[in-house]
CHARMM internal coordinates of N, CA and C (Angstrom, degrees):
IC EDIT
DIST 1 N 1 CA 1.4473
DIST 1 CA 1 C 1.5251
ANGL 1 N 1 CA 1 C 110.17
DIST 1 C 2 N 1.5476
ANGL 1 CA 1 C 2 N 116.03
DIHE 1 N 1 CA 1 C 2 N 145.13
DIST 2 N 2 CA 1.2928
ANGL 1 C 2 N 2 CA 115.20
DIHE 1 CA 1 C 2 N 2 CA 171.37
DIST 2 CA 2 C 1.5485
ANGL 2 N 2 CA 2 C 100.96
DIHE 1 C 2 N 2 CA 2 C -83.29
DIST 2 C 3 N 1.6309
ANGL 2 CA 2 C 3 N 111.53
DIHE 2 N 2 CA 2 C 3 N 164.96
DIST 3 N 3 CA 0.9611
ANGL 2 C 3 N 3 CA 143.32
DIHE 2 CA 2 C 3 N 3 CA -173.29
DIST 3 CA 3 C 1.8372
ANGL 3 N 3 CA 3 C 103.54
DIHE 2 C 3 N 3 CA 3 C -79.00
DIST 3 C 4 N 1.0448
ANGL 3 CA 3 C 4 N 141.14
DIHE 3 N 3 CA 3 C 4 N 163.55
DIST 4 N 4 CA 1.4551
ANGL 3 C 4 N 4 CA 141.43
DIHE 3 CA 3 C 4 N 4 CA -119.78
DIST 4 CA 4 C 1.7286
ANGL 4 N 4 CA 4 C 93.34
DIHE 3 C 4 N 4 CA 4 C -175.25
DIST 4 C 5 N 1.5837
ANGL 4 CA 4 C 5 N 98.21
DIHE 4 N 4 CA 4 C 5 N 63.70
DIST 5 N 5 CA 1.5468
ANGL 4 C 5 N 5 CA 97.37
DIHE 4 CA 4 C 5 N 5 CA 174.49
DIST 5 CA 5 C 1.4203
ANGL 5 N 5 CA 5 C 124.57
DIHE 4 C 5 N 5 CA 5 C -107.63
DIST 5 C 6 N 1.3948
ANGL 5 CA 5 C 6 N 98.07
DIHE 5 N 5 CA 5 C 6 N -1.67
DIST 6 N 6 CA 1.7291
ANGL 5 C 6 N 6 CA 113.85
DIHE 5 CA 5 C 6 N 6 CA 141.22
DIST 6 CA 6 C 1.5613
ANGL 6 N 6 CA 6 C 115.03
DIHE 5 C 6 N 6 CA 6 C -52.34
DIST 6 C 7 N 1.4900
ANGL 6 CA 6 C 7 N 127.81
DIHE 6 N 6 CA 6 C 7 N -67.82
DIST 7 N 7 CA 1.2128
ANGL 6 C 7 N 7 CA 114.64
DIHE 6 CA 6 C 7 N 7 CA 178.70
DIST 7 CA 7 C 1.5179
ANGL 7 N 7 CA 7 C 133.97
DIHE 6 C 7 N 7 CA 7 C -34.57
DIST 7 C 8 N 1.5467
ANGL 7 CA 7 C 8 N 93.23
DIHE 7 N 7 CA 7 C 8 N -56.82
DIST 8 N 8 CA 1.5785
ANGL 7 C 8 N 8 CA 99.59
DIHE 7 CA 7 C 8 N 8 CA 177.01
DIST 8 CA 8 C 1.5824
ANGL 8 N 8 CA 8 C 127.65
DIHE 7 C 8 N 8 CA 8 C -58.51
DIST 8 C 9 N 1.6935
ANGL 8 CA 8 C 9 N 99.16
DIHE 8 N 8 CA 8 C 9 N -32.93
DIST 9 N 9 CA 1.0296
ANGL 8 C 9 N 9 CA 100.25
DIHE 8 CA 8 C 9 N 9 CA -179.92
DIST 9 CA 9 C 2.0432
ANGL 9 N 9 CA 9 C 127.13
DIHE 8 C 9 N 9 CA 9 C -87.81
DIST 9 C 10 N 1.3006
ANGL 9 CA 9 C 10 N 95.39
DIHE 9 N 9 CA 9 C 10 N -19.41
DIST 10 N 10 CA 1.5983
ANGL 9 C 10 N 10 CA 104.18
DIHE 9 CA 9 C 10 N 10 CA 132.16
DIST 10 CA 10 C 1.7192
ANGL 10 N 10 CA 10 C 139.15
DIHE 9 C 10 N 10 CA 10 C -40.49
DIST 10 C 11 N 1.6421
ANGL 10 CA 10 C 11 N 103.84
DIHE 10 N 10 CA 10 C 11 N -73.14
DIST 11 N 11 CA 1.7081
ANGL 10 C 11 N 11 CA 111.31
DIHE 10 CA 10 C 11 N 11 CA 168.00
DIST 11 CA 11 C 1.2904
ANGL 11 N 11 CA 11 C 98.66
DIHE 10 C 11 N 11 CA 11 C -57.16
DIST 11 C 12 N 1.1162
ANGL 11 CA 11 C 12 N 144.65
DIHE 11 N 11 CA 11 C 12 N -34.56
DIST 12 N 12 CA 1.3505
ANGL 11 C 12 N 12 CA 134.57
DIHE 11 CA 11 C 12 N 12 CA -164.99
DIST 12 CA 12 C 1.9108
ANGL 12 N 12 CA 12 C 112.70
DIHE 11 C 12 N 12 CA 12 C -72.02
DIST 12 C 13 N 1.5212
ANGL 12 CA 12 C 13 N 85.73
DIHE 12 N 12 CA 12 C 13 N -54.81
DIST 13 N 13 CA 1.6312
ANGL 12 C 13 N 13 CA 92.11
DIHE 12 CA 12 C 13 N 13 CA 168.30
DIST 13 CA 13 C 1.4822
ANGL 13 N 13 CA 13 C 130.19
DIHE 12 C 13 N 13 CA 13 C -64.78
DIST 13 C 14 N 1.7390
ANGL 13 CA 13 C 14 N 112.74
DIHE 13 N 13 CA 13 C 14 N -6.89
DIST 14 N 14 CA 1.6791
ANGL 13 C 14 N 14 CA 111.87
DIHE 13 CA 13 C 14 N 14 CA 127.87
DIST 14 CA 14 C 1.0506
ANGL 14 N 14 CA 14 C 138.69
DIHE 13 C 14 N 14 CA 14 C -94.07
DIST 14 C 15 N 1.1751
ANGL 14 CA 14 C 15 N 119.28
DIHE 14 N 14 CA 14 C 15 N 52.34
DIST 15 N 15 CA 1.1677
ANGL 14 C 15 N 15 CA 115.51
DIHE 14 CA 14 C 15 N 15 CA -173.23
DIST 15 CA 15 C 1.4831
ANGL 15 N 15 CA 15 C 149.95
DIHE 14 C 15 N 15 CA 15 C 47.50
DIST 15 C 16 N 1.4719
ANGL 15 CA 15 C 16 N 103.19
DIHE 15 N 15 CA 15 C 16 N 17.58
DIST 16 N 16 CA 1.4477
ANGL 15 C 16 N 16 CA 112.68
DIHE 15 CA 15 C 16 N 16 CA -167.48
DIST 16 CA 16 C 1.3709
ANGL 16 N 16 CA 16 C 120.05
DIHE 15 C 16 N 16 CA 16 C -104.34
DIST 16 C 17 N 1.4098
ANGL 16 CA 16 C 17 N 138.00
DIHE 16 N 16 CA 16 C 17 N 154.32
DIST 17 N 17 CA 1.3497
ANGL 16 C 17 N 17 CA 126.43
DIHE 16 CA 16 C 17 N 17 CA 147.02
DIST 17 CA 17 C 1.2311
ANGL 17 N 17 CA 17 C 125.69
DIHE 16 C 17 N 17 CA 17 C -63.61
DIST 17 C 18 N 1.4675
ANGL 17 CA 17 C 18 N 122.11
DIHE 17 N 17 CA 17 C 18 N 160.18
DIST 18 N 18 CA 1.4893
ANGL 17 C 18 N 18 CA 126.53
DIHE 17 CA 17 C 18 N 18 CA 151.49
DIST 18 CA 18 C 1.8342
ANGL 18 N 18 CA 18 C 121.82
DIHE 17 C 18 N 18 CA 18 C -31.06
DIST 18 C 19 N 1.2126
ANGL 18 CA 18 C 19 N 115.59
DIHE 18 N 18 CA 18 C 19 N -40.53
DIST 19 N 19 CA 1.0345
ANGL 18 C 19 N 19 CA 157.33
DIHE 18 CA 18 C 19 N 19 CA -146.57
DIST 19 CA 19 C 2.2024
ANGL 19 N 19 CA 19 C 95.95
DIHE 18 C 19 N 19 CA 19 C -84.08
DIST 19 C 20 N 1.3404
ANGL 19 CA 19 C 20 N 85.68
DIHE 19 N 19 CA 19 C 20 N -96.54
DIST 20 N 20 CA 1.5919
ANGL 19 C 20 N 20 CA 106.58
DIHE 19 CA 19 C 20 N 20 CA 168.72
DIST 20 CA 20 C 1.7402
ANGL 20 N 20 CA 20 C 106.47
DIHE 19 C 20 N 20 CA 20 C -46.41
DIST 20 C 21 N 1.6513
ANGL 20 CA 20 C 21 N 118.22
DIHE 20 N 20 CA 20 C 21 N -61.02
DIST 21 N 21 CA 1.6243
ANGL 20 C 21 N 21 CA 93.20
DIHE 20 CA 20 C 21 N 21 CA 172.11
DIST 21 CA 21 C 1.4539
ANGL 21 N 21 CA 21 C 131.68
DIHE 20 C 21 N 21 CA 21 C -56.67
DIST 21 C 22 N 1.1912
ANGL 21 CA 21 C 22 N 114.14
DIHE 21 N 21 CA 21 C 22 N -32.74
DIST 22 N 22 CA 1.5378
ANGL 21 C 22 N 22 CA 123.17
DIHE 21 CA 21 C 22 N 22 CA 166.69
DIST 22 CA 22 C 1.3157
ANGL 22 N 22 CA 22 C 113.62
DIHE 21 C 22 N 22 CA 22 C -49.21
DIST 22 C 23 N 0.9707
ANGL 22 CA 22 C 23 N 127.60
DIHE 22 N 22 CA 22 C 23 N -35.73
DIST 23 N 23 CA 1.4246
ANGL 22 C 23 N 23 CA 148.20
DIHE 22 CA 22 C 23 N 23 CA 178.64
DIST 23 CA 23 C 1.5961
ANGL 23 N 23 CA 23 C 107.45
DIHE 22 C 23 N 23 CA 23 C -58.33
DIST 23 C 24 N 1.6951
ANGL 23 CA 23 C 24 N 103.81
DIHE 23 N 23 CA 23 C 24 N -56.28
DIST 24 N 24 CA 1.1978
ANGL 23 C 24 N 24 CA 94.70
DIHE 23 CA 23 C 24 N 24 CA -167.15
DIST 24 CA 24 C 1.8387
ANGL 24 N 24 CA 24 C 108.71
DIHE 23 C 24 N 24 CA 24 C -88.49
DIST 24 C 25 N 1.2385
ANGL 24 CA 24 C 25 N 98.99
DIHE 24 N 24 CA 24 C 25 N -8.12
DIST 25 N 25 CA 1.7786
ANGL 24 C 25 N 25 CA 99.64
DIHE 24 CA 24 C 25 N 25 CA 166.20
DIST 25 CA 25 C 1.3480
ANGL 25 N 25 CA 25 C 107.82
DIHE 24 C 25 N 25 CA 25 C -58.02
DIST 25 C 26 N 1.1429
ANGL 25 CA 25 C 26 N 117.94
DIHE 25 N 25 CA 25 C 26 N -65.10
DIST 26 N 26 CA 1.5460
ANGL 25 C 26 N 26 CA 134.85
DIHE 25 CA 25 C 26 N 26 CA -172.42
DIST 26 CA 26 C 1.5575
ANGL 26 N 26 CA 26 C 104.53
DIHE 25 C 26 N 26 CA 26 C 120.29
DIST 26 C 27 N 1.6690
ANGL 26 CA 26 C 27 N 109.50
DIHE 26 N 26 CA 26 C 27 N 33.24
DIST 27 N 27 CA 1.9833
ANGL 26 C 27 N 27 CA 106.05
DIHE 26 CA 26 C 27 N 27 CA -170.77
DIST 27 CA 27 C 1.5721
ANGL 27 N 27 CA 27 C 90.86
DIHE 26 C 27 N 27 CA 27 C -111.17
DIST 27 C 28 N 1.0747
ANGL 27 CA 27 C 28 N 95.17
DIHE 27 N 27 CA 27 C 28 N 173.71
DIST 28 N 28 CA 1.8806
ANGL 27 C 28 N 28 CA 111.76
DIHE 27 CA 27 C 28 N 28 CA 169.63
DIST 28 CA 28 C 1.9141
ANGL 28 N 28 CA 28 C 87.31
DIHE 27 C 28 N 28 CA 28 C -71.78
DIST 28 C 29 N 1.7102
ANGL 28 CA 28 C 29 N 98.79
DIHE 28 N 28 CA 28 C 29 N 155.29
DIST 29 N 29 CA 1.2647
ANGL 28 C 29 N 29 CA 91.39
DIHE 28 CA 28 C 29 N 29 CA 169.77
DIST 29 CA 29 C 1.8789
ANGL 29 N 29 CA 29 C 111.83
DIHE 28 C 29 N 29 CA 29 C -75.68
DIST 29 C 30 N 1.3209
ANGL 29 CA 29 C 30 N 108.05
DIHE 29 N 29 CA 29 C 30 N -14.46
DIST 30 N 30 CA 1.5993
ANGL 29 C 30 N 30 CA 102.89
DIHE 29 CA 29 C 30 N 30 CA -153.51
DIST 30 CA 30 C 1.6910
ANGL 30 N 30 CA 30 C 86.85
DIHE 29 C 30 N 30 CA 30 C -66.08
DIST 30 C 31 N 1.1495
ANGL 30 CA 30 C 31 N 120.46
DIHE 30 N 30 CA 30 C 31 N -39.41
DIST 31 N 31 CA 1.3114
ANGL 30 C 31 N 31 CA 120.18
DIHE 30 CA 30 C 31 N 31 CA 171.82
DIST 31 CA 31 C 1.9664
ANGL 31 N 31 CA 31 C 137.05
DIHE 30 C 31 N 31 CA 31 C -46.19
DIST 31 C 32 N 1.6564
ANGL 31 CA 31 C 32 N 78.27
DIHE 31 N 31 CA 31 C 32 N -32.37
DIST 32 N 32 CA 1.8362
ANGL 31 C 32 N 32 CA 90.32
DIHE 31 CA 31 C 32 N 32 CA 174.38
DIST 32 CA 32 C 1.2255
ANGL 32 N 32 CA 32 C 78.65
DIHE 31 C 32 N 32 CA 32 C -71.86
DIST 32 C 33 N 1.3845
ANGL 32 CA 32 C 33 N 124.50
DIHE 32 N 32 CA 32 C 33 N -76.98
DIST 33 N 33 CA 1.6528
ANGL 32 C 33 N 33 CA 135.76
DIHE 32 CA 32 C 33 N 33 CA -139.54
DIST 33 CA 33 C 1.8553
ANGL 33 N 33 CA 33 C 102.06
DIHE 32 C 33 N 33 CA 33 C -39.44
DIST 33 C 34 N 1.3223
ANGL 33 CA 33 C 34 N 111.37
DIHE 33 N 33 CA 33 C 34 N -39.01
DIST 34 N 34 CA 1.6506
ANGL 33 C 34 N 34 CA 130.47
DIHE 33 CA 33 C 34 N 34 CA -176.35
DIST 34 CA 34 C 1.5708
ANGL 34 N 34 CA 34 C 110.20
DIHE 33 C 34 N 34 CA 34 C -50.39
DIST 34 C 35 N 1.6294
ANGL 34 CA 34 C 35 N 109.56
DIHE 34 N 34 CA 34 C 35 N -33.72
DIST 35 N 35 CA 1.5086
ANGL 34 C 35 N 35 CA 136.67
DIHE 34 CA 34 C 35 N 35 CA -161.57
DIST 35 CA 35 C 1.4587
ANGL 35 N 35 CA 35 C 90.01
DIHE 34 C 35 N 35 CA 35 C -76.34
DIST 35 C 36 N 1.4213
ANGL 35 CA 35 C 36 N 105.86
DIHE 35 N 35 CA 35 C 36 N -77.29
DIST 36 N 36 CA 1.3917
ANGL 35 C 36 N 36 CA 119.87
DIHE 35 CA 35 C 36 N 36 CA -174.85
DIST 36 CA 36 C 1.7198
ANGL 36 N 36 CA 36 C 124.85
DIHE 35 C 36 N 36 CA 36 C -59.05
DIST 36 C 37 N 1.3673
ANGL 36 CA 36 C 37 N 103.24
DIHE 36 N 36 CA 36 C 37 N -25.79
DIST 37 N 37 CA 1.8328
ANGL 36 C 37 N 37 CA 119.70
DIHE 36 CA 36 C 37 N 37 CA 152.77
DIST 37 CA 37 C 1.7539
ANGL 37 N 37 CA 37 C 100.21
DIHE 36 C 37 N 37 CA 37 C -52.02
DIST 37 C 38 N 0.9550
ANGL 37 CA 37 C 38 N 112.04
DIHE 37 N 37 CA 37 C 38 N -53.25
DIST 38 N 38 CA 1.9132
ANGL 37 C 38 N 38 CA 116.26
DIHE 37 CA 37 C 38 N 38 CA -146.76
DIST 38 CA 38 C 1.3319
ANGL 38 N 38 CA 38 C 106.93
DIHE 37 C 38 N 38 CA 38 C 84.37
DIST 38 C 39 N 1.0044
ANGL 38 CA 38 C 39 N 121.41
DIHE 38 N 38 CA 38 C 39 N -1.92
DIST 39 N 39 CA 1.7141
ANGL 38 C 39 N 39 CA 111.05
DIHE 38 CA 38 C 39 N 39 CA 162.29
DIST 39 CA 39 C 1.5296
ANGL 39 N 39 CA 39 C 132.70
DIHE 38 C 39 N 39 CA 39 C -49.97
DIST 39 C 40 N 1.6958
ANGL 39 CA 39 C 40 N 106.57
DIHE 39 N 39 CA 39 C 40 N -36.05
DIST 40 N 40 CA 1.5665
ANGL 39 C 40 N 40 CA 121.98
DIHE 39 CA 39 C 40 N 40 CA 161.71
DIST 40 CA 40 C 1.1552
ANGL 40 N 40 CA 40 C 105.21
DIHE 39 C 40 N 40 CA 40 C -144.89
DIST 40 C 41 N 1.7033
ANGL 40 CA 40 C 41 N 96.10
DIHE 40 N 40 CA 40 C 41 N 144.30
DIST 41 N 41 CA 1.5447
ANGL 40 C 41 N 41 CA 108.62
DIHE 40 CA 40 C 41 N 41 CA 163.21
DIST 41 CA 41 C 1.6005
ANGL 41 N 41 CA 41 C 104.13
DIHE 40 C 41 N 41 CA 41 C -72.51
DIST 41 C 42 N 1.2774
ANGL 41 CA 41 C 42 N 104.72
DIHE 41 N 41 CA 41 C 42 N 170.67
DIST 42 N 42 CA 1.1617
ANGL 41 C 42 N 42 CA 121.47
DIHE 41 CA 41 C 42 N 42 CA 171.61
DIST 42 CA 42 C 1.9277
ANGL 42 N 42 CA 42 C 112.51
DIHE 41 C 42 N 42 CA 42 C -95.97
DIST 42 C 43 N 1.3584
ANGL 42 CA 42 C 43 N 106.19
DIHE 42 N 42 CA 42 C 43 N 148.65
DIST 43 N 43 CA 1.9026
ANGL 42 C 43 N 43 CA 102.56
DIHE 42 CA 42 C 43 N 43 CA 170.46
DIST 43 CA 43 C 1.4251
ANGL 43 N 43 CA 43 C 111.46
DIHE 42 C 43 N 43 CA 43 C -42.93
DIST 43 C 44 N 1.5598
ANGL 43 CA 43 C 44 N 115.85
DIHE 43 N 43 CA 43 C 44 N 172.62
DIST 44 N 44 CA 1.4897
ANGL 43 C 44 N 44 CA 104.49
DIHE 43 CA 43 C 44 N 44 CA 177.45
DIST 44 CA 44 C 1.5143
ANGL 44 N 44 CA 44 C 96.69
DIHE 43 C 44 N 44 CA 44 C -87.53
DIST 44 C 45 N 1.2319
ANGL 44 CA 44 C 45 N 150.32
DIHE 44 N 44 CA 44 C 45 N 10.47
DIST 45 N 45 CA 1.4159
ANGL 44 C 45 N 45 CA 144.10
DIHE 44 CA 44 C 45 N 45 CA -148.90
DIST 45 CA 45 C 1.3911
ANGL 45 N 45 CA 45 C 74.08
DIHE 44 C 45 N 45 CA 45 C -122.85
DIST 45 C 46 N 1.7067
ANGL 45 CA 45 C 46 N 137.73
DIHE 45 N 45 CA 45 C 46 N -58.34
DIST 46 N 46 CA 1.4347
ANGL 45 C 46 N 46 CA 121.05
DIHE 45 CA 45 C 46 N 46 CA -174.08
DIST 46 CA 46 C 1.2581
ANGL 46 N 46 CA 46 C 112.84
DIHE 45 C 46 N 46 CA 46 C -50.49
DIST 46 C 47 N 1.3542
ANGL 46 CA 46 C 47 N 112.78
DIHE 46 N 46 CA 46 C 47 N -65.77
DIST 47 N 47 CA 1.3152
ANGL 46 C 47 N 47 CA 127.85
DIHE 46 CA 46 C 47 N 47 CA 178.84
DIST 47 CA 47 C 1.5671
ANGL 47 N 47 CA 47 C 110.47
DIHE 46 C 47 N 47 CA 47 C -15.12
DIST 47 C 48 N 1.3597
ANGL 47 CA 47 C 48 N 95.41
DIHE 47 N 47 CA 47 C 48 N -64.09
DIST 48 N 48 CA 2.1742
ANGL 47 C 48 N 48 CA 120.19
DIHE 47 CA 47 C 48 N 48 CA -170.51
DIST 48 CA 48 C 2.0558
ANGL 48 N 48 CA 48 C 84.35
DIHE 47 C 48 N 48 CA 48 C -61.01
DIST 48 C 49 N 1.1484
ANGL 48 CA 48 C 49 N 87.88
DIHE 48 N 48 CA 48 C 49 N -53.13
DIST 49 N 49 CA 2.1839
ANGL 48 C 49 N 49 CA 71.61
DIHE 48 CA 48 C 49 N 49 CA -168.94
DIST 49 CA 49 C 1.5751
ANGL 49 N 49 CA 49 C 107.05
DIHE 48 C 49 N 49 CA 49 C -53.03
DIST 49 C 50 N 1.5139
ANGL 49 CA 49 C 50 N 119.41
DIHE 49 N 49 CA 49 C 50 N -48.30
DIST 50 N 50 CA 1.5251
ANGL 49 C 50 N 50 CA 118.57
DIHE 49 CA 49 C 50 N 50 CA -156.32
DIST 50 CA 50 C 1.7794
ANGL 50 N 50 CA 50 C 79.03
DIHE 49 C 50 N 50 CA 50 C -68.19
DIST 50 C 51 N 1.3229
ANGL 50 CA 50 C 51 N 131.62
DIHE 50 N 50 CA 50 C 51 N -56.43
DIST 51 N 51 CA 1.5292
ANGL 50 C 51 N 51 CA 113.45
DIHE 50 CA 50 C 51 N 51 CA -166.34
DIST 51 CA 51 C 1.5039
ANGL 51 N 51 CA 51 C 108.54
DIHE 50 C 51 N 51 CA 51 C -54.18
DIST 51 C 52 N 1.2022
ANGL 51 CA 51 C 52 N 142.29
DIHE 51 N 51 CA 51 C 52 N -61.71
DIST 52 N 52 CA 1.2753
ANGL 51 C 52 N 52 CA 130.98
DIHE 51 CA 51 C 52 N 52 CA 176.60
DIST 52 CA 52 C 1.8757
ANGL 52 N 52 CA 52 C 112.99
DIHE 51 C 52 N 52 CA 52 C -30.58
DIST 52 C 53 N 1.3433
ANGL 52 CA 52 C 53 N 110.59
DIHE 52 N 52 CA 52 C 53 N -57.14
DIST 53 N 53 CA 1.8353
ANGL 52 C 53 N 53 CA 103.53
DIHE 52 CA 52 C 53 N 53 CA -163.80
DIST 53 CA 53 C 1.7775
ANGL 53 N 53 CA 53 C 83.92
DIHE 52 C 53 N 53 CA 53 C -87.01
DIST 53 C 54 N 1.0550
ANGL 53 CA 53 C 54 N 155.56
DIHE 53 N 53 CA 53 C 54 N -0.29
DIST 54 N 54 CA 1.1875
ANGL 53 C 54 N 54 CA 128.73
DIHE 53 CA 53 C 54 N 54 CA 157.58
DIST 54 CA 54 C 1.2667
ANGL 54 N 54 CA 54 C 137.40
DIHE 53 C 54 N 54 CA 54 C -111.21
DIST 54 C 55 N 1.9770
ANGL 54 CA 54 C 55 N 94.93
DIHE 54 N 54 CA 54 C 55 N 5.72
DIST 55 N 55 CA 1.7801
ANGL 54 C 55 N 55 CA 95.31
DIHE 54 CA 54 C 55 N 55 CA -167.38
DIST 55 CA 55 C 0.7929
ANGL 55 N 55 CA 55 C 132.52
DIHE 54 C 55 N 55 CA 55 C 62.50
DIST 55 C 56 N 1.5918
ANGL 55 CA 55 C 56 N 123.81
DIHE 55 N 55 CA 55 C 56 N 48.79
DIST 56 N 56 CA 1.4380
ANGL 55 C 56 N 56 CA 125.84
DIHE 55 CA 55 C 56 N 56 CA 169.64
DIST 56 CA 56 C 1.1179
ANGL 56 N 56 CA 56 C 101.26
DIHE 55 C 56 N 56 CA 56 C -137.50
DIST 56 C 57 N 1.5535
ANGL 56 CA 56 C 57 N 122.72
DIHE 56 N 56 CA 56 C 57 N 171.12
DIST 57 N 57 CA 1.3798
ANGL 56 C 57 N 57 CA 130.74
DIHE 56 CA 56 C 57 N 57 CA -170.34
DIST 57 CA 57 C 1.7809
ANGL 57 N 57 CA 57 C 103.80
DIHE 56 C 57 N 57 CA 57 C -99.25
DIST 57 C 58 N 1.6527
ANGL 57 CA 57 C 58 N 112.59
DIHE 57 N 57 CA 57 C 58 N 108.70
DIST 58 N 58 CA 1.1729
ANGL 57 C 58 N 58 CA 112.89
DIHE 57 CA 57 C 58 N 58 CA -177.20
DIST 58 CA 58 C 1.7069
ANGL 58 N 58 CA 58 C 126.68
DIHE 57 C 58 N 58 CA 58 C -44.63
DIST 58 C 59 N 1.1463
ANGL 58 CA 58 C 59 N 117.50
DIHE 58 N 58 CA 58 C 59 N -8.62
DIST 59 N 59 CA 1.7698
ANGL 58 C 59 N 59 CA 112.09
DIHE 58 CA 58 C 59 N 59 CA -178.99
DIST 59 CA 59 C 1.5905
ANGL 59 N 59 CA 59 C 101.35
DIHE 58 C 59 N 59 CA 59 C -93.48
DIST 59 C 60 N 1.3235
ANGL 59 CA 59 C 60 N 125.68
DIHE 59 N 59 CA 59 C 60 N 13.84
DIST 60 N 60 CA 1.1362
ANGL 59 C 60 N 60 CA 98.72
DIHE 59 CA 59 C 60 N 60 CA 172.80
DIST 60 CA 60 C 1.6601
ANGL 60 N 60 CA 60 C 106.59
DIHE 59 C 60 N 60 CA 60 C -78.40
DIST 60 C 61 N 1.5381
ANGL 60 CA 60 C 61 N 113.60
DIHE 60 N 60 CA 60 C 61 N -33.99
DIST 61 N 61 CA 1.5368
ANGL 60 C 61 N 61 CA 100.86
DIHE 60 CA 60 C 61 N 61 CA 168.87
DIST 61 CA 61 C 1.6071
ANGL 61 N 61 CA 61 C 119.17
DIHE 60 C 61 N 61 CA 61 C -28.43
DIST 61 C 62 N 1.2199
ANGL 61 CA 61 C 62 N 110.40
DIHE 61 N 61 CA 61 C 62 N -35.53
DIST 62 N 62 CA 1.1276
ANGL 61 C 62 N 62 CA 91.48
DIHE 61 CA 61 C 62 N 62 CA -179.49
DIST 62 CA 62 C 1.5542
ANGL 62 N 62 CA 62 C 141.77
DIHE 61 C 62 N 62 CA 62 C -136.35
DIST 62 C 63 N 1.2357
ANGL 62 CA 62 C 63 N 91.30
DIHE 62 N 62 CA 62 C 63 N 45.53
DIST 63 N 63 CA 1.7893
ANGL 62 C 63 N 63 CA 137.66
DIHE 62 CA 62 C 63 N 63 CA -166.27
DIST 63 CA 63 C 1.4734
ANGL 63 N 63 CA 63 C 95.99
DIHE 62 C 63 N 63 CA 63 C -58.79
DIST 63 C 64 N 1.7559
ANGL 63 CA 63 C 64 N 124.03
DIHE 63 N 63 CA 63 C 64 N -47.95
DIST 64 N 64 CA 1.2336
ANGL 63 C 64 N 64 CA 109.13
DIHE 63 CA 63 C 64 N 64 CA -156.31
DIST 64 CA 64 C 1.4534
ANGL 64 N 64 CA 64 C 90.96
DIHE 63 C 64 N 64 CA 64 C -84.54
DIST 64 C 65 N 1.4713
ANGL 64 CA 64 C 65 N 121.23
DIHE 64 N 64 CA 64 C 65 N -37.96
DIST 65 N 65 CA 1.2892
ANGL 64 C 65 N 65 CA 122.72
DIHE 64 CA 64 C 65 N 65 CA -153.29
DIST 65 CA 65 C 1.7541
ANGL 65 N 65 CA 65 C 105.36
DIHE 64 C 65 N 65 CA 65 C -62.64
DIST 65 C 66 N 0.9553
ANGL 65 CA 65 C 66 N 117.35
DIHE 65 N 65 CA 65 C 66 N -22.89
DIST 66 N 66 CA 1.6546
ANGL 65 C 66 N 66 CA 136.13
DIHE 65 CA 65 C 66 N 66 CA 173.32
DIST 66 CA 66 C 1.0945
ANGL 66 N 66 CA 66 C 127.25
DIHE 65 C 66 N 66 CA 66 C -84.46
DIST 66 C 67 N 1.4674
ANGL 66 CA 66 C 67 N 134.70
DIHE 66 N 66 CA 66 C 67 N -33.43
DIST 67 N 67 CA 1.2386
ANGL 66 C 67 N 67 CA 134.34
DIHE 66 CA 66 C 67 N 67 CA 137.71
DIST 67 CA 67 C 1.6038
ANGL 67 N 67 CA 67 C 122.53
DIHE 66 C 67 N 67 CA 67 C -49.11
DIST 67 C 68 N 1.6019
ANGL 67 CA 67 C 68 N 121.61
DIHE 67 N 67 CA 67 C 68 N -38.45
DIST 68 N 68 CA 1.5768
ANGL 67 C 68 N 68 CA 115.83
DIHE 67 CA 67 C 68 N 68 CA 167.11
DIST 68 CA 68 C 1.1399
ANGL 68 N 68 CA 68 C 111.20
DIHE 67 C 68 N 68 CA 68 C -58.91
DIST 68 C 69 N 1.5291
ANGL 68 CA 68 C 69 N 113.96
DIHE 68 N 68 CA 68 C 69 N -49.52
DIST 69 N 69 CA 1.7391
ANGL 68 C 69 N 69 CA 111.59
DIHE 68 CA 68 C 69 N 69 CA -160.58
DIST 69 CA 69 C 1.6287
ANGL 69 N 69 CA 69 C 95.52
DIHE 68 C 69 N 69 CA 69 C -65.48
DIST 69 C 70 N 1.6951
ANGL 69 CA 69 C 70 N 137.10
DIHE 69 N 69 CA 69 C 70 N -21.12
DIST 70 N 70 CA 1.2905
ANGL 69 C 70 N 70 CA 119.78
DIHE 69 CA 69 C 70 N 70 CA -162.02
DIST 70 CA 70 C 1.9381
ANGL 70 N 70 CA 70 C 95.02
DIHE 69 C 70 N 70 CA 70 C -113.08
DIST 70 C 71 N 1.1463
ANGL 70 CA 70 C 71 N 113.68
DIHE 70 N 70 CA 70 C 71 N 38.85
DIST 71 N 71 CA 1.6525
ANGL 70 C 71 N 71 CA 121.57
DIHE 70 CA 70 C 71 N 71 CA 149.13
DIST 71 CA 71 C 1.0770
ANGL 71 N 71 CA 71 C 110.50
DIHE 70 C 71 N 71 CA 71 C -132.46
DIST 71 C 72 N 1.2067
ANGL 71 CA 71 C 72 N 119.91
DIHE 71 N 71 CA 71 C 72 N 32.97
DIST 72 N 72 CA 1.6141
ANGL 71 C 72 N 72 CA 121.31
DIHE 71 CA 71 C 72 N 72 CA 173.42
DIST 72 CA 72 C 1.8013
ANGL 72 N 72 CA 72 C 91.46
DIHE 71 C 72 N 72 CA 72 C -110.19
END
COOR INIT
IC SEED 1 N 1 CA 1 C
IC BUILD
């Protein structure tokens, strides 16, 4: 997975930590931090929460993963 420097730079442009948004998911942060790595996606129910408090459209989580499966 690529790395997710859109996200951060989103949470960032509210003002939040890693820390405090994790918080308001209800995840461990090491888990946000994983999101924003590209190491893990997030559930689609996370996904749908982080799009609500940041205004984004939740499938981009999983934009790349959908473009691979449709060049196969």
């Amino acid at each position: 997975m690529k790395q997710r420097k859109w996200l951060k730079e989103i949470r960032e442009q509210k003002n939040m930590t890693q820390l405090e948004f994790s918080e308001l998911l209800n995840i461990p942060v090491t888990t946000y931090a994983s999101w924003e790595q590209g190491v893990r996606n997030p559930s689609i129910d996370k996904a749908k929460d982080v799009s609500e408090i940041l205004g984004i459209d939740w499938t981009i989580f999983f934009e790349h993963e959908l473009l691979e499966m449709s060049r196969k």
